[in-house]
TORKOL-4160 file (C-alpha; in steps of 0.2 Angstrom, whole numbers, padded with zeros to 4 digits, m for minus):
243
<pt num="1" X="0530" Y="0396" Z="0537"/>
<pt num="2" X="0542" Y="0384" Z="0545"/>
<pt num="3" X="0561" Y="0386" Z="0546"/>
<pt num="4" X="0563" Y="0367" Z="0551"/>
<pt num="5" X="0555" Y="0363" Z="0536"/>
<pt num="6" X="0568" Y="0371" Z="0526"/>
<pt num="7" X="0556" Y="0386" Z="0520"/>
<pt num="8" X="0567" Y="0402" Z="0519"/>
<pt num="9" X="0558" Y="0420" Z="0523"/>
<pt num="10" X="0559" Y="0432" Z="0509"/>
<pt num="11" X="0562" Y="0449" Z="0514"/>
<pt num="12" X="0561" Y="0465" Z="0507"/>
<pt num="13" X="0571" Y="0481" Z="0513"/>
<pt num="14" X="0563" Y="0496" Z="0510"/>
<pt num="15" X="0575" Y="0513" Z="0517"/>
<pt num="16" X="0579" Y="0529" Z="0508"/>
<pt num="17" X="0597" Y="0527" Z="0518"/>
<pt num="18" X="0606" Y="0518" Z="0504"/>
<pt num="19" X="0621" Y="0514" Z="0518"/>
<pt num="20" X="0610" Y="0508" Z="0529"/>
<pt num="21" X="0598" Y="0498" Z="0517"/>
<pt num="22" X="0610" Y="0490" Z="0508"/>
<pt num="23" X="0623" Y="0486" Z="0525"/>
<pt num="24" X="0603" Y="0477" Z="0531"/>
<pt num="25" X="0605" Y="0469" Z="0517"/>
<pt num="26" X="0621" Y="0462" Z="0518"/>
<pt num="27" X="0619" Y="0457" Z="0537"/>
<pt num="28" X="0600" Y="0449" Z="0533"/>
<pt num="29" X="0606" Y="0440" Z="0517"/>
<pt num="30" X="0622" Y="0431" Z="0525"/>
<pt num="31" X="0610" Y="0423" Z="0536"/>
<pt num="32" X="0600" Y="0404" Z="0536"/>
<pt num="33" X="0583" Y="0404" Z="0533"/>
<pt num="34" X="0584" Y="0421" Z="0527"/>
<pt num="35" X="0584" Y="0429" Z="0509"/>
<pt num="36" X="0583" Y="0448" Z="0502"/>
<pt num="37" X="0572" Y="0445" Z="0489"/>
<pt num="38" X="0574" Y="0466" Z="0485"/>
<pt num="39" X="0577" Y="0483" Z="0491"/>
<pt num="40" X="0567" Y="0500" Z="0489"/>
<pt num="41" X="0570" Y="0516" Z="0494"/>
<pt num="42" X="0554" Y="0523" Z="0494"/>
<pt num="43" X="0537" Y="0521" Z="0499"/>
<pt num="44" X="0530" Y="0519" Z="0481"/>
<pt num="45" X="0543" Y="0510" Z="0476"/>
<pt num="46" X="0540" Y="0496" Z="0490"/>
<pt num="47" X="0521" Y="0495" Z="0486"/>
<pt num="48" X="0526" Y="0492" Z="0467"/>
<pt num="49" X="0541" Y="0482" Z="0471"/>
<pt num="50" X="0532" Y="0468" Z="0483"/>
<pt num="51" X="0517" Y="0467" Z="0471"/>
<pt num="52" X="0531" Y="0462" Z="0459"/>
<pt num="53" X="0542" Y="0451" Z="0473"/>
<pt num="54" X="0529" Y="0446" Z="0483"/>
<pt num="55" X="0540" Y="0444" Z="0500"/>
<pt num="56" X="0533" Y="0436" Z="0517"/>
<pt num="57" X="0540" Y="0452" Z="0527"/>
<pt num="58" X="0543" Y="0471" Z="0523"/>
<pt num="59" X="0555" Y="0479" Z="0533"/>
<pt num="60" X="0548" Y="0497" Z="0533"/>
<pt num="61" X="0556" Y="0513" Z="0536"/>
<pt num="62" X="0544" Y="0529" Z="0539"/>
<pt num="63" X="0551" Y="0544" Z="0535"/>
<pt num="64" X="0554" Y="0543" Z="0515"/>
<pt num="65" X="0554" Y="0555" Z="0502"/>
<pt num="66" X="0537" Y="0553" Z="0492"/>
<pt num="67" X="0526" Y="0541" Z="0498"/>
<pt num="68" X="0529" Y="0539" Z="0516"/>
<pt num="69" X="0532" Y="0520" Z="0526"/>
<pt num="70" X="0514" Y="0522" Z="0534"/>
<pt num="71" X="0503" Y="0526" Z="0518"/>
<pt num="72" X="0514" Y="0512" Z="0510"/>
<pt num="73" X="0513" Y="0502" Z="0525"/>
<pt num="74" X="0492" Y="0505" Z="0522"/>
<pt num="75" X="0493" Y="0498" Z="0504"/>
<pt num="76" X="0504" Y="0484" Z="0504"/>
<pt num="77" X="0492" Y="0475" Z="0517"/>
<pt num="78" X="0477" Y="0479" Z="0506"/>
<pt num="79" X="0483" Y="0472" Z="0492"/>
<pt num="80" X="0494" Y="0459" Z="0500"/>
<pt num="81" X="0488" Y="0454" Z="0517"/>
<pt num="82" X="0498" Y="0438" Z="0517"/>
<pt num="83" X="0513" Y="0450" Z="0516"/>
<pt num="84" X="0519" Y="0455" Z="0535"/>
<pt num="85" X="0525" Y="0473" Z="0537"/>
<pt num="86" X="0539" Y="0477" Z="0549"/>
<pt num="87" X="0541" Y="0493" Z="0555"/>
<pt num="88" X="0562" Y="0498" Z="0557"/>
<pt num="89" X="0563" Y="0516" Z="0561"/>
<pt num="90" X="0572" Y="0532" Z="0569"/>
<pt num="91" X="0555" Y="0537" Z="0575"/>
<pt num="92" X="0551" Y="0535" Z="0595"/>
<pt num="93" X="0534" Y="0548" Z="0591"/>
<pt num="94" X="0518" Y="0539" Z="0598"/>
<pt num="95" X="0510" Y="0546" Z="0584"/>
<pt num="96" X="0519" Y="0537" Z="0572"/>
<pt num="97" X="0520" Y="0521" Z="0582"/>
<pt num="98" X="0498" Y="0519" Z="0582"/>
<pt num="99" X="0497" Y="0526" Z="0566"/>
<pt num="100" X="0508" Y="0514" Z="0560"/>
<pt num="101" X="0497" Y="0499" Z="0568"/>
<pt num="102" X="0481" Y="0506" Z="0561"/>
<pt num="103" X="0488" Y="0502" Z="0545"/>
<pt num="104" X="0490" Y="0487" Z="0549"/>
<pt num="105" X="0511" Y="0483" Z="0552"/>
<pt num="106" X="0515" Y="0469" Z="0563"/>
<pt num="107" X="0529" Y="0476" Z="0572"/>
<pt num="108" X="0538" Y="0489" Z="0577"/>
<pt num="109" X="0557" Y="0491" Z="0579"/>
<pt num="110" X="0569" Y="0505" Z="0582"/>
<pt num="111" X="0584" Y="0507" Z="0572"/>
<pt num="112" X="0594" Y="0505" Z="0586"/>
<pt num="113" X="0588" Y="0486" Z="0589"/>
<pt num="114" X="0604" Y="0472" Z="0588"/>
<pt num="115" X="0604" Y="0460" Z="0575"/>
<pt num="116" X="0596" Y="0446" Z="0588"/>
<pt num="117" X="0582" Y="0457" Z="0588"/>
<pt num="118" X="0579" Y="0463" Z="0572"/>
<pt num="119" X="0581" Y="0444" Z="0564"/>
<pt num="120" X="0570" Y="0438" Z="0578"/>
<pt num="121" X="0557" Y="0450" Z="0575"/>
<pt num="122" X="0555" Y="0447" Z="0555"/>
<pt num="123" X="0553" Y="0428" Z="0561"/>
<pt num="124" X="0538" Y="0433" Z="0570"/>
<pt num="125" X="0531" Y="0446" Z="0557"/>
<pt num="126" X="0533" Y="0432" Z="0544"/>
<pt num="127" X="0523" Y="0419" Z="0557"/>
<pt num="128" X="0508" Y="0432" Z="0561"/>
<pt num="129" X="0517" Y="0439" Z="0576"/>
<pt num="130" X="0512" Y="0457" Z="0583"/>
<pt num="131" X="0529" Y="0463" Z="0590"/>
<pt num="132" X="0538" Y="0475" Z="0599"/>
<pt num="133" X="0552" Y="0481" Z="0605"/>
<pt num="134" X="0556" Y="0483" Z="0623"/>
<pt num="135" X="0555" Y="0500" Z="0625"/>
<pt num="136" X="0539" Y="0504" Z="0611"/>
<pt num="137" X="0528" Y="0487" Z="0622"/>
<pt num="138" X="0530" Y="0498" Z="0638"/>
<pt num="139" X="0525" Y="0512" Z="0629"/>
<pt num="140" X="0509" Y="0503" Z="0619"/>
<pt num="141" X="0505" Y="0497" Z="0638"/>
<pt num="142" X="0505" Y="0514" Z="0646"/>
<pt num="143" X="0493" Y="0520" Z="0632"/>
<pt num="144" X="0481" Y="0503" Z="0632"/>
<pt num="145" X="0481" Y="0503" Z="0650"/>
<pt num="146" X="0475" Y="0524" Z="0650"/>
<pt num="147" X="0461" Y="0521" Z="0637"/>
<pt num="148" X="0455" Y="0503" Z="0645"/>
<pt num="149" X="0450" Y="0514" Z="0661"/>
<pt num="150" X="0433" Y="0521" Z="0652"/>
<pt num="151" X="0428" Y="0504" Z="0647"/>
<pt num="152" X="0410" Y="0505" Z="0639"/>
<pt num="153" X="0396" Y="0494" Z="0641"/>
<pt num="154" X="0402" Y="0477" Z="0627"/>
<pt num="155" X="0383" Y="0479" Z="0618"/>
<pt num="156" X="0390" Y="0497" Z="0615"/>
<pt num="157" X="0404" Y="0492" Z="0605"/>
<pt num="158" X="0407" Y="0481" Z="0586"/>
<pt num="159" X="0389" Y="0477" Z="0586"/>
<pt num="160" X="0394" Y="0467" Z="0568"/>
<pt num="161" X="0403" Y="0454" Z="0582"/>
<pt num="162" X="0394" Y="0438" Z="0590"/>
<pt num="163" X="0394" Y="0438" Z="0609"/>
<pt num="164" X="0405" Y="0425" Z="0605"/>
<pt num="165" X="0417" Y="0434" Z="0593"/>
<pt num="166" X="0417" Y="0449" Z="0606"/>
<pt num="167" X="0425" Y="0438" Z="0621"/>
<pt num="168" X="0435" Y="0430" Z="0611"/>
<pt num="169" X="0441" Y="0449" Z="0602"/>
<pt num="170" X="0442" Y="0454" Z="0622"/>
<pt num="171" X="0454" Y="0441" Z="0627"/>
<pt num="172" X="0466" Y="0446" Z="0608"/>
<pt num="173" X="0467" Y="0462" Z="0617"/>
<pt num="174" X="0472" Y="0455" Z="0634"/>
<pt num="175" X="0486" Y="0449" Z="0626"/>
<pt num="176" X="0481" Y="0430" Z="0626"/>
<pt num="177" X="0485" Y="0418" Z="0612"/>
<pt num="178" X="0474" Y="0408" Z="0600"/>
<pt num="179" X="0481" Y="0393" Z="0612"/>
<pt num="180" X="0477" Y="0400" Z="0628"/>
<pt num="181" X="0460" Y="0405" Z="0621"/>
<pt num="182" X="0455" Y="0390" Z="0617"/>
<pt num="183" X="0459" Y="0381" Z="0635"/>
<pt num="184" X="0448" Y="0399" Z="0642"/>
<pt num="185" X="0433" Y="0395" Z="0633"/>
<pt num="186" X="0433" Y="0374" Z="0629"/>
<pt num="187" X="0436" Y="0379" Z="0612"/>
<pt num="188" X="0446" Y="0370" Z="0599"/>
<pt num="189" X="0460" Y="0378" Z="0591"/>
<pt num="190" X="0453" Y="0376" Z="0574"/>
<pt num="191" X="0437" Y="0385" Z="0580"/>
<pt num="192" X="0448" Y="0399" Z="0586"/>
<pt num="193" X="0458" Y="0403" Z="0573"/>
<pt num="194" X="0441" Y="0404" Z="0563"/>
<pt num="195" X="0435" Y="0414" Z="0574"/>
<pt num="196" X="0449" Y="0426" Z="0574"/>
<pt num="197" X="0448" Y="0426" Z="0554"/>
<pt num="198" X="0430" Y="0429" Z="0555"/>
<pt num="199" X="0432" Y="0445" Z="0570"/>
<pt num="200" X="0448" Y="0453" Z="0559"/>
<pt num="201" X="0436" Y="0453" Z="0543"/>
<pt num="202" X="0422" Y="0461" Z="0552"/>
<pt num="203" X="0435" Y="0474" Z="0559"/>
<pt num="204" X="0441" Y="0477" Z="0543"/>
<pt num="205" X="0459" Y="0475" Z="0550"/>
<pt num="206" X="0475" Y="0467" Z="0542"/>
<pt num="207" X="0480" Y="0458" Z="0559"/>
<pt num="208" X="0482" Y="0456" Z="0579"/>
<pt num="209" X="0491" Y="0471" Z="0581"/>
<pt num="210" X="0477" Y="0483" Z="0572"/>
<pt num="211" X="0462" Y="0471" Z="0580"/>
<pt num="212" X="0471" Y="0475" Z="0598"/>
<pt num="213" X="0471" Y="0495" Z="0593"/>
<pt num="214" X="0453" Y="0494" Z="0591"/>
<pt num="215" X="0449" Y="0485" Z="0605"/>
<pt num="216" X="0459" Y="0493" Z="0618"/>
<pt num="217" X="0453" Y="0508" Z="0613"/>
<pt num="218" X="0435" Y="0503" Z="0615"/>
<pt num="219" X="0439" Y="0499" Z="0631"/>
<pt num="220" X="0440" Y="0480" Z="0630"/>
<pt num="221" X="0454" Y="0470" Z="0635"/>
<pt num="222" X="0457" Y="0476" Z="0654"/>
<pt num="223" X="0477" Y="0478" Z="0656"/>
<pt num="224" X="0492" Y="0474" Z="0644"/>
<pt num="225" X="0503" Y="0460" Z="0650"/>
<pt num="226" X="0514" Y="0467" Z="0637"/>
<pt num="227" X="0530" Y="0472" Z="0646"/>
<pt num="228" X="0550" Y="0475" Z="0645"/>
<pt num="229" X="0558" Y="0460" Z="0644"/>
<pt num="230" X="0575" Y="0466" Z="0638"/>
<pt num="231" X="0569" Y="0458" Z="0620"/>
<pt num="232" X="0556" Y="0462" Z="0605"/>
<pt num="233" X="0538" Y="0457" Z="0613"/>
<pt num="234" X="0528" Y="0447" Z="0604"/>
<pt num="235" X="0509" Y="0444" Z="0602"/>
<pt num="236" X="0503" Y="0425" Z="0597"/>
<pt num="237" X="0508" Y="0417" Z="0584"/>
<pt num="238" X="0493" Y="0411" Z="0574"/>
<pt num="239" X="0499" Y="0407" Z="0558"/>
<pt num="240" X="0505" Y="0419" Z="0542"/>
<pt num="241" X="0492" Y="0429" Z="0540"/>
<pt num="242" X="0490" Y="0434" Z="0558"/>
<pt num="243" X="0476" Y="0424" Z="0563"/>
């Protein structure tokens, strides 16, 4: 997805807040390179709804009646993994930030993020982005850096990987880009980016964000250079579907 080639991201706003949905809506829709391809206000309905709409990014809330944002969150990237989820929520509960990772949203916003950050953040979502705000990356740093200190032995953990894969899934969950990869190991981009595909298939996960879950709490990765910034955090960009 590029914004200077003219493309527009398509969004969808899923809230059970109708004053708040539909005043995102308002705000997200006045703006260039942005469109609101729909609202829900329901976990069901925004699994049905972006089947139907097929938008680049979900904004998600958590807490709805009926289906909730994470089981939703959990389906939409199962059956559309090129669709990025955004999570946008009251909820500061760690619990609900990694469970909201393991299935496999790209971000993580409270609702008390500016409109700088929350249009910033849909832009990396829609690119492949892992991101964060300031206050939820210190927080996903604190817990990474805890589980990292009982690091087991590499041959003990994703046997499915390559040695190759497994460095490569180490320095994802350092924090380092595909770029920065690359230059680390005298690899080409494109082989990286392969690479990446290949590790998050074997993982079973929907992007960056879920691959550095696992590997963190396996133990790989050493500390977190996520930190406050005073602005969403982001992970690599690697393309749209998180590669």
């Amino acid at each position: 997805m590029s914004e200077a080639a003219g493309e527009v991201i398509r969004v969808l706003l899923a809230d059970d807040h109708p004053v708040y949905r539909d005043g995102l809506a308002m705000l997200l829709g006045s703006l260039p390179g942005l469109e609101v391809a729909g609202t829900a206000a329901d976990g069901g309905e925004a699994v049905a709804r972006t089947a139907e709409l097929r938008p680049d990014v979900v904004v998600m809330d958590v807490r709805m009646p009926g289906l909730d944002g994470i089981e939703a969150t959990r389906r939409i990237v199962a059956d559309s993994p090129g669709v990025g989820v955004l999570v946008l929520t009251m909820s500061e509960e760690d619990a609900t930030l990694f469970a909201a990772m393991r299935a496999g949203a790209r971000g993580y916003l409270l609702k008390g993020a500016n409109q700088a950050e929350i249009v910033r953040a849909i832009v990396a979502v829609a690119h492949g982005e892992a991101i964060f705000g300031p206050a939820i990356a210190r927080r996903v740093a604190d817990f990474f850096a805890a589980g990292a200190t009982a690091a087991p032995p590499h041959g003990q953990v994703f046997p499915q990987l390559t040695p190759r894969e497994l460095e490569i899934l180490s320095l994802i969950a350092a924090g380092r880009s595909n770029t920065q990869i690359a230059s680390a190991l005298f690899l080409s981009p494109k082989t990286v980016r392969n690479n990446v595909s290949t590790i998050f298939a074997k993982l079973h996960v929907a992007g960056r964000a879920e691959a550095i879950v696992q590997a963190r709490e396996a133990g790989l990765g050493g500390t977190t250079p996520a930190r406050d910034t005073g602005s969403p955090t982001t992970g690599s960009r690697a393309g749209a579907q998180g590669t």
